[in-house]
Steps between C-alpha positions, in 0.01 A plus 500: 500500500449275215853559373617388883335193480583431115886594628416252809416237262834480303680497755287175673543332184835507467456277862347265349180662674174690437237671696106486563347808422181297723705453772815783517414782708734814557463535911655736734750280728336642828139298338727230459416194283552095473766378313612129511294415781624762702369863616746747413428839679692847601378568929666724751732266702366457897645756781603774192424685208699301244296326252668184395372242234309155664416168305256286649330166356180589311187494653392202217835353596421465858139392425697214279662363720254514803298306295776238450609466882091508528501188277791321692402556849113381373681186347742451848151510693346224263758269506557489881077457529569182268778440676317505867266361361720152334626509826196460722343247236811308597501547833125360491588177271749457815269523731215266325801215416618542885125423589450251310810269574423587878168357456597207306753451795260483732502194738217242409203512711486170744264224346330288788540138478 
């Protein structure tokens, strides 16, 4: 086995390329195993007995970028709050300026001679 993986490693490093002994693991493609993000696995295909050969995104993949649409939606809901809330601190400075000209509009009282 040693000779495989000695034979393994020429042949990586004439791509430029080299392996992790900590993290390579020989797997049977029915386990199936991540690779680039992605799930690579052998299943039998739906309605028959064929076994055909599936990618999927990885299961840290997904969790990636849940977290990121998590992040976006959470910073969508923020900004419309400040932006409800901009608007009805407007709409109240309105409301205090249109009550105050009003008032200063108002007719003067009669004075009694």
């Amino acid at each position: 086995m040693d000779a495989l993986w000695e034979e393994v490693s020429d042949v990586l490093a004439l791509l430029g390329l080299r392996w992790s002994g900590t993290k390579t693991r020989v797997v049977h493609l029915d386990e199936g195993f991540d690779f680039l993000g992605f799930h690579i696995q052998r299943r039998t295909k739906k309605g028959t007995t064929r076994k055909s050969v599936y990618t999927y995104p990885s299961k840290k993949a997904l969790l990636s970028i849940m977290e990121k649409v998590r992040t976006l939606i959470t910073r969508v809901q923020l900004d419309a709050v400040a932006a409800e809330r901009s608007r009805a601190a407007a709409v109240s400075a309105f409301r205090r300026s249109r009550s105050a000209s009003t008032n200063s509009r108002a007719a003067p009282s009669a004075v009694s001679r």
